[in-house]
C-alpha positions in Angstrom: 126.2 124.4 44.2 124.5 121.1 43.2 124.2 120.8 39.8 120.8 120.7 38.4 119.1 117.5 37.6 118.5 116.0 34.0 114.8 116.9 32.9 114.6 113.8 30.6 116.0 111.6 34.0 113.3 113.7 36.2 110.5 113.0 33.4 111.2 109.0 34.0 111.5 109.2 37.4 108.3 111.1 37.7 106.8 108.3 35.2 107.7 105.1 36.6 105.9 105.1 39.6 102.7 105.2 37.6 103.0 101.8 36.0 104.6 99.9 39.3 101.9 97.0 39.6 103.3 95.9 43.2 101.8 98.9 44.9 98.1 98.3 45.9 98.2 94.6 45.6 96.6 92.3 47.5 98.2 88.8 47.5 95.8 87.3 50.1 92.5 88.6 48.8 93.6 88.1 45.3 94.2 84.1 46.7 90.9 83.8 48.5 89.3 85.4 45.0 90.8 83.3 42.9 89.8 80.2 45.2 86.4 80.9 45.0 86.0 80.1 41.3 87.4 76.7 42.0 83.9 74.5 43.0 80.6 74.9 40.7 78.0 73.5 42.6 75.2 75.4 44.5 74.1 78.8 43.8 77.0 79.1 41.0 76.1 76.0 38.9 72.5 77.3 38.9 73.7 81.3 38.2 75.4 79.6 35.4 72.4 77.7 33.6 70.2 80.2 34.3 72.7 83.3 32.4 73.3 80.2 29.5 69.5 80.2 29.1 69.6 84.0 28.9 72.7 84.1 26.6 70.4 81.8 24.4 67.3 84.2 24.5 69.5 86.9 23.5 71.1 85.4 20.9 68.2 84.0 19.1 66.0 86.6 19.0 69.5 89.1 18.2 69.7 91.3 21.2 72.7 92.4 21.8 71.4 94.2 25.5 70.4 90.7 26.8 73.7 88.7 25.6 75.5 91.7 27.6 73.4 91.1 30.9 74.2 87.4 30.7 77.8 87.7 30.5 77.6 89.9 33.5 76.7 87.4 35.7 78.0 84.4 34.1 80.7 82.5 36.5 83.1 81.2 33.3 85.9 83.8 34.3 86.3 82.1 37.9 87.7 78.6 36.7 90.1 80.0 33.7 91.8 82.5 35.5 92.4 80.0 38.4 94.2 77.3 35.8 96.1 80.3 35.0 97.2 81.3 38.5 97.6 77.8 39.7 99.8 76.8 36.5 101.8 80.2 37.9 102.4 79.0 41.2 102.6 75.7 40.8 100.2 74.8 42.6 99.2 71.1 40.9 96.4 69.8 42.7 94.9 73.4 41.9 95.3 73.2 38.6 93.4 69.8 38.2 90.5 71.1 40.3 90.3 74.2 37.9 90.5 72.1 34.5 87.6 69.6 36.1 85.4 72.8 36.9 85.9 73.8 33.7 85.0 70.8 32.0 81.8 70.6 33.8 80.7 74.4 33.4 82.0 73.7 29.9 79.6 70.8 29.6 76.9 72.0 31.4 77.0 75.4 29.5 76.5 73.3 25.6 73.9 70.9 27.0 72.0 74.2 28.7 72.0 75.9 25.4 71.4 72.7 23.1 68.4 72.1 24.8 67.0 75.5 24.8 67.6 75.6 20.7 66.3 72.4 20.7 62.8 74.0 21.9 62.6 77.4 20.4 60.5 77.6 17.4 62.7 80.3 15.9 65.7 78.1 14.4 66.9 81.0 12.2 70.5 81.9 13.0 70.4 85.7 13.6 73.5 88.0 13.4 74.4 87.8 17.0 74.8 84.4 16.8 76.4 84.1 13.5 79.5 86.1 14.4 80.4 83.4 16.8 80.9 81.0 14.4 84.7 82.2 12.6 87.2 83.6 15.1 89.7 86.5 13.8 92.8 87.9 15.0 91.0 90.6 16.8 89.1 87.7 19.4 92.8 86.7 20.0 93.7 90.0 20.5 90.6 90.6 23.0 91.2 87.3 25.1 95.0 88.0 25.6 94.4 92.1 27.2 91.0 91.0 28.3 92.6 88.0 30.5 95.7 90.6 31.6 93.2 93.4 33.0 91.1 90.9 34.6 94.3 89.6 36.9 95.3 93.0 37.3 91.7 94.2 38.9 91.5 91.0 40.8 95.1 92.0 42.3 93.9 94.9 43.6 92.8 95.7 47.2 90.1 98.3 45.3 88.8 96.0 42.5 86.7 98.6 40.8 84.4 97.6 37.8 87.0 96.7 35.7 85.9 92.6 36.3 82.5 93.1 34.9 83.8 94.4 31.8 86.2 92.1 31.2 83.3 89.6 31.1 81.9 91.4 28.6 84.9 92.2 26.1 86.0 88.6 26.3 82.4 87.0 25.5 82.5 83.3 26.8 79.2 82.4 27.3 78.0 83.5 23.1 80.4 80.8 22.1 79.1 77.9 24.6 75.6 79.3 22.9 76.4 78.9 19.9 77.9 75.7 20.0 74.7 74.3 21.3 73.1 76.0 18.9 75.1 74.0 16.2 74.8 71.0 18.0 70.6 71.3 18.3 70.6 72.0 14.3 73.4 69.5 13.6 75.3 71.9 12.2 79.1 70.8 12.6 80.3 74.0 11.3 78.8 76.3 13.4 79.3 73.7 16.7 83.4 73.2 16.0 83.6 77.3 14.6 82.0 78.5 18.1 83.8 76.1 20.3 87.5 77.3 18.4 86.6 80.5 19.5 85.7 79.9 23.5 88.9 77.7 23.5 91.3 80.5 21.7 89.4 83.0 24.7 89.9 80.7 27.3 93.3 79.6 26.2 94.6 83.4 26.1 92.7 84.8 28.9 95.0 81.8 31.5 97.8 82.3 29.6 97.5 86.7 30.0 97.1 85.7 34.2 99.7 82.9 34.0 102.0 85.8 32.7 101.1 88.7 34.9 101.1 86.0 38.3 104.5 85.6 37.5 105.6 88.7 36.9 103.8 90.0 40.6 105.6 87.1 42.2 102.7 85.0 44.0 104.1 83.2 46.7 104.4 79.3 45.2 103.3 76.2 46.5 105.8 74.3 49.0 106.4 71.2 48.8 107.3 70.5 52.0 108.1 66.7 53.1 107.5 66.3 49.3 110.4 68.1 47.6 111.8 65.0 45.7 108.4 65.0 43.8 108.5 68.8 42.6 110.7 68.2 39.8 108.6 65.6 38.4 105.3 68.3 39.2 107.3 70.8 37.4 108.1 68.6 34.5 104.2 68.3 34.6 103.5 71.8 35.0 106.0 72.5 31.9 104.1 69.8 29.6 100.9 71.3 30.3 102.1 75.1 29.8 103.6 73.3 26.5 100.2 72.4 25.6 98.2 75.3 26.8 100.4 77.6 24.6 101.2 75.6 21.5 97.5 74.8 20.0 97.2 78.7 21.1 100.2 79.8 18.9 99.2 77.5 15.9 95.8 79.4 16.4 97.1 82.9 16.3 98.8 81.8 13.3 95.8 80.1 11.3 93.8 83.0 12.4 96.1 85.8 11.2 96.9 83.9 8.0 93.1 83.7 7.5 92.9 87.0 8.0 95.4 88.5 5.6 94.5 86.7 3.4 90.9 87.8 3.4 92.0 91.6 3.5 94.0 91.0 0.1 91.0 88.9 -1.6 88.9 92.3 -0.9 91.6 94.7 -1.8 92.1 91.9 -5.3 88.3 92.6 -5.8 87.9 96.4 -5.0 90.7 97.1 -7.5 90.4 94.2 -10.0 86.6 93.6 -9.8 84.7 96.4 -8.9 85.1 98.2 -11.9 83.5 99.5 -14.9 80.5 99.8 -12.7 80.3 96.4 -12.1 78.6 94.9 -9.0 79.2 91.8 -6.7 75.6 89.5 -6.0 77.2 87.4 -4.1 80.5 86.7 -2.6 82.2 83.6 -0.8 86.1 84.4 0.2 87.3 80.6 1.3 90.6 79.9 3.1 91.4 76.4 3.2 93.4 73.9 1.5 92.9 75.4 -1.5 92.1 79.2 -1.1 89.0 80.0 -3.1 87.3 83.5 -4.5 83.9 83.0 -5.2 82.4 86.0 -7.1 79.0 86.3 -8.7 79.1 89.7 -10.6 76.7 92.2 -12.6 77.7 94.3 -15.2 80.0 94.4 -18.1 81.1 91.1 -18.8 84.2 89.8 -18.1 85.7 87.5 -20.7 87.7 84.3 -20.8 90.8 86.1 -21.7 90.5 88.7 -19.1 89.4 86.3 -16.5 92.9 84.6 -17.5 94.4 87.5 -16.6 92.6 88.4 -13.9 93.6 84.9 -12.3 97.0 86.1 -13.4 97.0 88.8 -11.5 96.1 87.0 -7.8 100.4 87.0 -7.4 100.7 90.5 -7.5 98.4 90.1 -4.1 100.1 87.4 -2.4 97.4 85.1 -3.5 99.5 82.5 -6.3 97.9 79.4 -5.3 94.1 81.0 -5.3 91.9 79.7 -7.0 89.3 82.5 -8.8 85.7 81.6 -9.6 83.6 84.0 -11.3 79.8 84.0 -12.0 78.4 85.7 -14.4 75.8 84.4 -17.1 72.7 85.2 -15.3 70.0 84.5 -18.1 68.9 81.4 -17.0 67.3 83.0 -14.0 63.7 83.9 -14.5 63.0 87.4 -13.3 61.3 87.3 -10.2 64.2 84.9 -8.8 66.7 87.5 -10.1 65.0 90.4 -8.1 64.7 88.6 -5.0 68.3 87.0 -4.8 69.3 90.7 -5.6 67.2 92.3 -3.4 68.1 89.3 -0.1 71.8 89.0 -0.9 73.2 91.8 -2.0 71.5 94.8 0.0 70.4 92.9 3.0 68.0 96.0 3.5 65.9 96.7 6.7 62.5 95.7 6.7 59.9 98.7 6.3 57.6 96.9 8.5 58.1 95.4 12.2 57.1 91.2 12.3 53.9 92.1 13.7 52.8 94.6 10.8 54.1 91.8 8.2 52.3 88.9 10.0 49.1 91.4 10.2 48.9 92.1 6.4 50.2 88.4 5.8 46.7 87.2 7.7 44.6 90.6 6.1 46.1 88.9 2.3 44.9 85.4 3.7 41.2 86.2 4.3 41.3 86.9 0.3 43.8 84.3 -0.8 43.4 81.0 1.4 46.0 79.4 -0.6 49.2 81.7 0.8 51.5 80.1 3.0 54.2 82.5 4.0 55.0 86.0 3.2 57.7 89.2 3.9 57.9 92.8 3.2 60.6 94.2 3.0 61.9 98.2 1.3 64.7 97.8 -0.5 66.6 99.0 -3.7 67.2 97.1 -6.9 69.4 97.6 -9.7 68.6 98.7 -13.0 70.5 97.1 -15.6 69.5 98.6 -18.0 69.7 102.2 -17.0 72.4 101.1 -14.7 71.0 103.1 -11.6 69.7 101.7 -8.0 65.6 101.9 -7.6 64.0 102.4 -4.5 61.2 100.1 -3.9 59.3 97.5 -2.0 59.5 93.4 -2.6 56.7 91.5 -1.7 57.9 87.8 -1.5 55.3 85.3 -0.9 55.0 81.4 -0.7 51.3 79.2 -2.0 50.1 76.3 -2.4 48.3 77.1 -6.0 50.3 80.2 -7.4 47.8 83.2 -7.9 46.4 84.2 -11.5 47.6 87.6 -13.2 44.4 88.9 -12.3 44.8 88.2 -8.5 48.4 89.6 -8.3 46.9 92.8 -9.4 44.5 92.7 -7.0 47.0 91.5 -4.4 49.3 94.5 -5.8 46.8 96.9 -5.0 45.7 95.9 -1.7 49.4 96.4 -0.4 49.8 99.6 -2.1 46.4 100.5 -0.2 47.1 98.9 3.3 51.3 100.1 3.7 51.1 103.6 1.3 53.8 102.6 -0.7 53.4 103.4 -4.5 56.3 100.8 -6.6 55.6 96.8 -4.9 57.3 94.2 -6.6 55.7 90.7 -6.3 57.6 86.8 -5.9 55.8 84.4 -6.3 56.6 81.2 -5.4 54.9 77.7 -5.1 55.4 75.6 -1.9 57.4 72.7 -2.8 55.6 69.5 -2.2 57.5 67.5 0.9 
């Protein structure tokens, strides 16, 4: 009588199978694929300005919908997954053609978008746009499973939608976007911030297909008549993968290092900080040469001794060589400046009125008062100092060329009370600085 089999043995037997890779691939449709995203000329240099100039409409007017539908046809996966799958099978002559593409969609893609910014009227940097300035851990993380599901779709004889979302999750045309962006406001920060992260994407989605190539055993290139120069090509091949991976590693480094550090300055605060009912106005966490916590509170005061201690206190959270800077003496500020940087900064609350209804009641206010430049409405809370509680209300914040009398802010108070129903409107007013 055979003797019955294991059930743990059977369980892995009856798992394996399921994560064999080497079943449904497709080695000469995957090659032919790959090929195509080689040249960028034609139709594809032209798909990619036109979803650059889309990318850019989405991102400055902060549409998330129209960034997405950009991506989806953008050609930027072709030419990085290539570098990776020629740098896999050795294939040198490849390998160049796939960095020049690159270079040129990479160019291409930054002058596109620079010169869109450079004509739009709104030069505001929205949301969208602003989270593609400071890469994290998690963009890393993104590029390297993004890049590895990509190759593994592409490798299949059913490729399935999988491509198109890869696209997506991996985000290489907001970047490019941004870094013209940057460029058309000659803002260094945001142009070198947005092109770190497209390089750290690019740089971990060849290196995820480099890996997975290898690992499916692509056929490599021959040499042929040529075999005394394929150690030199290899020597070649090995400098470059040398490259590609260290400034990629030294990234993943900075990045997470940035980022733990950033999670301990926030714990530091919740615990240390955000006590006795204290609130933060404004906060700037800075890690660079010299890591920096920049805090402007409310609240009970904190004094010299405590701050002492409280600067004492950064070891216990890994933080010895931060430096703490707190803000707190707020009396200087007159009171319509305190209400409106506590009303922008610290609640960033939604607007109660669409542009349109603000710019309608901006021009109604006009008819009355010639002499107002710009204006916003926005429904908001402030904080009561005093009684230490929020309060709902509305801000009015307005710019002039000749401030208005008392008596003409009370009549400017009541007409928005009238014209949006709202009961509690706090007026700023400021006078336009002369150029």
């Amino acid at each position: 009588m055979a003797s019955e089999k294991n059930p743990i043995v059977s369980f892995f037997e009856w798992l394996a199978p399921r994560f064999h890779l080497l079943d449904d691939l497709d080695k000469p449709g995957t090659i032919e694929s790959v090929q195509k995203g080689a040249e960028l000329r034609g139709s594809n240099l032209w798909t990619l300005i036109f979803a650059i100039f889309i990318a850019s409409i989405g991102l400055n007017v902060n549409s998330t919908a129209v960034i997405i539908g950009a991506m989806l046809v953008s050609p930027l996966m072709g030419p990085i997954v290539g570098i990776g799958f020629a740098a896999a099978t050795n294939d040198f002559d490849n390998l160049k053609k796939f960095l020049r593409t690159l270079s040129v969609a990479t160019i291409v893609s930054i002058a596109t978008s620079f010169i869109y910014f450079s004509l739009s009227p709104i030069n505001e940097a929205q949301s969208e746009l602003l989270a593609r300035t400071s890469p994290t851990i998690y963009d890393a993380l993104i590029a390297i499973f993004g890049g590895a599901t990509g190759i593994i779709a592409n490798t299949r004889k059913e490729k399935g939608t999988a491509i198109a979302g890869v696209a997506i999750a991996t985000a290489l045309m907001p970047p490019l976007c941004t870094a013209g962006y940057g460029l058309s406001q000659g803002n260094w920060t945001y142009f070198f911030g947005a092109t770190y992260l497209y390089l750290i994407n690019s740089i971990f989605i060849a290196i995820s297909t480099f890996i997975f190539v290898r690992y499916m055993e692509f056929p490599k290139v021959s040499w042929g008549l040529y075999k005394e120069k394929e150690r030199k090509v290899k020597i070649y091949l090995g400098l470059f993968t040398l490259i590609l991976i260290l400034p990629s590693i030294f990234t993943a480094y900075q990045i997470v290092r940035s980022s733990y550090f950033k999670g301990k300055a926030n714990e530091f605060i919740r615990n240390e900080i955000l006590v006795e009912n204290r609130r933060i106005l404004e906060k700037e966490i800075t890690y660079q040469k010299v890591p920096t916590i920049e805090l402007t509170i409310i609240g009970p005061k904190i004094d010299e001794n405590k701050e002492k201690e409280l600067q004492s206190k950064l070891k216990y959270y890994n933080m010895e060589n931060t430096k703490l800077i707190l803000h707190q003496d707020l009396s200087s500020s007159n009171i319509d400046t305190l209400k409106y940087e506590i009303l922008s900064e610290i609640y960033k609350a939604n607007t109660n009125y669409s542009q349109s209804n603000t710019e309608m009641i901006a021009k109604e206010i006009q008819v009355f008062f010639p002499n107002l430049v710009s204006a916003s409405f926005t429904k908001t809370k402030k904080f009561d100092m005093n009684q230490n509680i929020y309060v709902d209300t509305n801000i009015f914040d307005s710019e002039w060329t000749k401030l208005p009398t008392e008596n003409d802010k009370k009549k400017l108070e009541q007409f928005i009370q009238i014209r949006t129903g709202e009961k509690q409107i706090d007026l700023v007013t400021r006078e336009k600085p002369l150029n």
